[in-house]
C-alpha positions as CSV (number, residue, x, y, z in Angstrom):
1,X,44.2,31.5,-28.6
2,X,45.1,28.6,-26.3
3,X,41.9,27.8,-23.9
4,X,43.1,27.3,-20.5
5,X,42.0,23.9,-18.7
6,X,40.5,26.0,-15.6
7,X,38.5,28.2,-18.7
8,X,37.1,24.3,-20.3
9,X,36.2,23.4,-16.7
10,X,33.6,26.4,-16.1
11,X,32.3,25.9,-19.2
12,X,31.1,22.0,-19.0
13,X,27.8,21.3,-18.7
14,X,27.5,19.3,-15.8
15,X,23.6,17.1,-15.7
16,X,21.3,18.7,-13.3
17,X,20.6,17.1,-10.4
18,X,17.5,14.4,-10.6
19,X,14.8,15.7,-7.6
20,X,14.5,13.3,-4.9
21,X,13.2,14.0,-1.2
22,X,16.3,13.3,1.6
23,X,14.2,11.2,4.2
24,X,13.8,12.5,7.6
25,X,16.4,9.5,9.4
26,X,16.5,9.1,13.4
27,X,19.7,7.5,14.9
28,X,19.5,4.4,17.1
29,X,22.5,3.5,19.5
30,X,24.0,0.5,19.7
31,X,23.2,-2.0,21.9
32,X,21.4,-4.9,23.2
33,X,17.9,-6.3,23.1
34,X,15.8,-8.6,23.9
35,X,14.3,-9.8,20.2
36,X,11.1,-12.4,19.9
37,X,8.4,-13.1,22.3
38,X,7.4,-16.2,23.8
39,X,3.8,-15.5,24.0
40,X,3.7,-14.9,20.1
41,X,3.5,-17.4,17.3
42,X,6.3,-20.1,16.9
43,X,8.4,-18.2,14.7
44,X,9.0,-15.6,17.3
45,X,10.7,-18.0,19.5
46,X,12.9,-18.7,21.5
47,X,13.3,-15.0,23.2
48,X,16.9,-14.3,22.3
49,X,19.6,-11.2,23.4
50,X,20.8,-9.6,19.9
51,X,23.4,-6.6,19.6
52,X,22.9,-4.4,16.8
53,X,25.1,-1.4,15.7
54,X,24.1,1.9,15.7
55,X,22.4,2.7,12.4
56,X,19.5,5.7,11.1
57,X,16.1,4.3,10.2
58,X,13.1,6.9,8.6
59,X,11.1,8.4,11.3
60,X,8.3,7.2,8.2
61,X,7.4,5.3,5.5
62,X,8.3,6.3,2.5
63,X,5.3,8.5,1.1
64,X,3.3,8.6,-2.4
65,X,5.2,12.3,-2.8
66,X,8.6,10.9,-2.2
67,X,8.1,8.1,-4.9
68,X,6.9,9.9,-7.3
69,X,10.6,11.0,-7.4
70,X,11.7,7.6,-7.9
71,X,9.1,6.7,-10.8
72,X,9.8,10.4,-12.7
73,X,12.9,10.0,-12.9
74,X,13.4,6.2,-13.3
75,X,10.6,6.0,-15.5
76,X,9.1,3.1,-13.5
77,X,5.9,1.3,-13.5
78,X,3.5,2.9,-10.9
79,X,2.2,0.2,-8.2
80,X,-0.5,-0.9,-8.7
81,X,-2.6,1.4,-6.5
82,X,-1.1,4.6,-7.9
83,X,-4.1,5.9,-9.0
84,X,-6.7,4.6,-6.6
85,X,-8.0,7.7,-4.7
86,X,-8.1,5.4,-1.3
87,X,-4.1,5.2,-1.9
88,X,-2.8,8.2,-3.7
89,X,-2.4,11.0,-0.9
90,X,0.6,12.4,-1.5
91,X,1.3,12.0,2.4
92,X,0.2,8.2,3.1
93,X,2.3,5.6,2.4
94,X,3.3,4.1,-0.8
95,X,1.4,0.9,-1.1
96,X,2.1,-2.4,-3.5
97,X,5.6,-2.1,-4.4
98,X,7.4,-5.4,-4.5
99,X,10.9,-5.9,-2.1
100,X,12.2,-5.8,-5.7
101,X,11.2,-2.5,-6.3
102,X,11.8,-1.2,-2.4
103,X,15.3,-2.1,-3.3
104,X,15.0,-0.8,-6.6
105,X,14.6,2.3,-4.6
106,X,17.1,2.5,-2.0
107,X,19.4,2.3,-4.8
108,X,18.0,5.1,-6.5
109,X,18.0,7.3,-3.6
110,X,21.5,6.2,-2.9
111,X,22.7,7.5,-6.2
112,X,21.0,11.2,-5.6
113,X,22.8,11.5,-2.0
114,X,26.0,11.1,-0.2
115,X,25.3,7.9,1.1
116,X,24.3,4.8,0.9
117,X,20.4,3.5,2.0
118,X,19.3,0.4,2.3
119,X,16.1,-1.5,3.9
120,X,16.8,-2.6,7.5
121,X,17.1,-6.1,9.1
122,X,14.3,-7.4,11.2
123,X,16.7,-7.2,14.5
124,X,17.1,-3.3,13.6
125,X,13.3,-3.1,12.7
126,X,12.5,-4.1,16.4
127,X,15.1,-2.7,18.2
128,X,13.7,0.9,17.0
129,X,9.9,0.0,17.0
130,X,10.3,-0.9,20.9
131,X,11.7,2.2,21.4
132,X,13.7,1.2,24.7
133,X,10.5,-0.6,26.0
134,X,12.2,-4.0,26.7
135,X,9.8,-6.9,25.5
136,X,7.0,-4.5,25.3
137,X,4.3,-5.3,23.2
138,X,3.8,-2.5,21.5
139,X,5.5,1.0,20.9
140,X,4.0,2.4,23.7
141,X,3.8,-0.6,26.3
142,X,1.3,-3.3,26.9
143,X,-2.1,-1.4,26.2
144,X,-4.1,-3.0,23.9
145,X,-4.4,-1.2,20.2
146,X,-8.0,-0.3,21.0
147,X,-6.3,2.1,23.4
148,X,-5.1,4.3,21.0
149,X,-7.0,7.5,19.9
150,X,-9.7,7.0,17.5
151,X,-8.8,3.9,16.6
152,X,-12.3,2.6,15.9
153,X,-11.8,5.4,13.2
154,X,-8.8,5.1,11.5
155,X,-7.9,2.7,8.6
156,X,-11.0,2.6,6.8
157,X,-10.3,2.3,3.4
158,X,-6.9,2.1,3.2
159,X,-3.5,3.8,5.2
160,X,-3.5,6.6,6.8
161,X,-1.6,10.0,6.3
162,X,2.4,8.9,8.2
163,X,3.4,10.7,11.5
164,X,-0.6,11.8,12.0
165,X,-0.3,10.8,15.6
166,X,2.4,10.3,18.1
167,X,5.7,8.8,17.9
168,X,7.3,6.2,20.1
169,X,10.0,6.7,22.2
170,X,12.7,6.6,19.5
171,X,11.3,9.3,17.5
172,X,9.4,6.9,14.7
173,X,5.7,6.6,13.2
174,X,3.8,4.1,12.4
175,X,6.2,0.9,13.0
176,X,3.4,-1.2,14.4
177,X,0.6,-0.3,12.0
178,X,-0.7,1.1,8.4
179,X,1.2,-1.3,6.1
180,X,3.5,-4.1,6.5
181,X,7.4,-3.0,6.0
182,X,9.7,-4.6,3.8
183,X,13.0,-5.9,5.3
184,X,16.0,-7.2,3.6
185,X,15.9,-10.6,5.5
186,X,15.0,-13.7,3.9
187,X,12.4,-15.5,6.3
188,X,12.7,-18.4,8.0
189,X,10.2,-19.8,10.5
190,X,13.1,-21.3,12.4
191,X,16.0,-18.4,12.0
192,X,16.3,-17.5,15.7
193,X,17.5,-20.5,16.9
194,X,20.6,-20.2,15.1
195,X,20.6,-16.9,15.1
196,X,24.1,-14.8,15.3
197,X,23.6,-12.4,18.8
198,X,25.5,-9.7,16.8
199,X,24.1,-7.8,13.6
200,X,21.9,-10.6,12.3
201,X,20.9,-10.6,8.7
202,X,18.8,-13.4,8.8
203,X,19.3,-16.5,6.9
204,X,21.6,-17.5,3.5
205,X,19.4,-17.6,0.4
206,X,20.9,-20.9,-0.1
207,X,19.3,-22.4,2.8
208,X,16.2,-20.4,2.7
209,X,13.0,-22.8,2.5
210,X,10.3,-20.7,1.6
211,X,11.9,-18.2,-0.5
212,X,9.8,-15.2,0.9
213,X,11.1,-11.9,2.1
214,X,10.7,-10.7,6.1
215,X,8.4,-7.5,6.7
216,X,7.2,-6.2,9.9
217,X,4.3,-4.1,11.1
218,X,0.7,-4.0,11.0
219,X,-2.0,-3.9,8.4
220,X,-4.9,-1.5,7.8
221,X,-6.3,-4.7,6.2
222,X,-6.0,-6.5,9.4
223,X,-9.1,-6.8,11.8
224,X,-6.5,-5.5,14.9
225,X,-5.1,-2.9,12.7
226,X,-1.6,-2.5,14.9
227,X,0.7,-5.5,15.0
228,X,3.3,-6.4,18.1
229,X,6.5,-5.5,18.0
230,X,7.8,-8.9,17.9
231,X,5.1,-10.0,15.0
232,X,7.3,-11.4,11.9
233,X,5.3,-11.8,8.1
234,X,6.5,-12.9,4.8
235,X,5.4,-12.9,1.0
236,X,7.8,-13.8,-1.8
237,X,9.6,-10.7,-2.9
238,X,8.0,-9.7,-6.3
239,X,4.4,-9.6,-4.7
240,X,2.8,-6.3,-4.8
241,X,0.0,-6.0,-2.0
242,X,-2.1,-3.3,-1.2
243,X,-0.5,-3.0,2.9
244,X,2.7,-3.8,1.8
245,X,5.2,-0.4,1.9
246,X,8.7,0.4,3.2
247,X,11.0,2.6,5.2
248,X,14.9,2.9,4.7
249,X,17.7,2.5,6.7
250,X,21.3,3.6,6.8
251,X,24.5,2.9,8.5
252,X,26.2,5.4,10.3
């Protein structure tokens, strides 16, 4: 009896797709900003125009429940807070992963979906935590942190559950607070006065310094638990810190 290809086809055992979470994205136009501040530190200056193409960014940071994807399948190392009760909700955000393993990530989830993720650039990480607000120091304007509702309670021990209070304009939680955010930028202290005003990726490695990776937000660690928009960090890239997490980006 002569099998038929279309009769070998429905009969293949095709691998069963690994479980990942798709992340909730929000879509950003293109356009201009202004990015830096010239009442911030030194590294925020000068105040420059920048374009950036419309992209998606996660309305939040990647959780403890959607890395536990990641680490199942992958068979990864946990972070080093994995099993600290302060940390593990499955709704806060995933704290001490390196940029290496943030990337290791994006990759991963690439590979479940139909496209492609990525971390975003500090110009994109601005452009959507100012949420239209034009040199706004904050998400939601110029009010100082202490303004927002229980503050004096929140970030005791360690992050907060994501998207437990409001969004800013744009649609995103958290960009200014509960851990720092991983870019794909090197960082240089100086990068913005030779910045491109179009789609800036920050520096070559080549002619990166202090080999350290850009991130942006706030810390529950910090004393002023909510960071300005405009506020640029940096640790080299296989550091794992307890308020260091990530979000991911994609074009569009």
């Amino acid at each position: 009896m002569k099998i038929s290809e279309e009769m070998m086809a429905a009969h293949q055992v095709h691998p069963a797709p690994v479980a990942h979470v798709e992340p909730s994205m929000v879509s950003i136009p293109e356009g201009w900003f202004l990015m830096g501040s010239d009442s911030g530190q030194d590294c925020e200056h000068p105040i420059h125009r920048v374009w950036v193409d419309r992209f998606q960014l996660a309305a939040t940071q990647v959780t403890n429940a959607e890395y536990r994807h990641f680490l199942q399948a992958t068979e990864s190392k946990h972070p080093p807070f994995w099993s600290d009760p302060n940390f593990n909700d499955p709704v806060q955000p995933v704290a001490g992963v390196s940029w290496f393993q943030a990337e290791q990530y994006c990759q991963w989830l690439s590979a479940q979906s139909s496209r492609i993720y990525r971390l975003p650039t500090e110009a994109e990480w601005e452009r959507a935590a100012r949420g239209g607000l034009e040199q706004a120091n904050f998400p939601w304007g110029n009010e100082r942190p202490q303004s927002l509702p229980d503050y004096a309670m929140r970030w005791q021990t360690g992050p907060e559950p994501v998207a437990r209070y409001a969004p800013n304009a744009f649609g995103f939680y958290n960009m200014c607070d509960n851990v720092h955010e991983w870019c794909s930028d090197w960082y240089d202290l100086d990068y913005y006065s030779v910045s491109p005003d179009r789609n800036p990726h920050g520096p070559e490695p080549a002619l990166v310094k202090s080999q350290r990776k850009a991130s942006r937000g706030g810390s529950w660690r910090h004393h002023v638990k909510v960071s300005r928009c405009s506020a640029r960090s940096s640790i080299p890239p296989e550091f794992q810190y307890a308020d260091y997490g990530f979000r991911v980006a994609a074009n569009v």
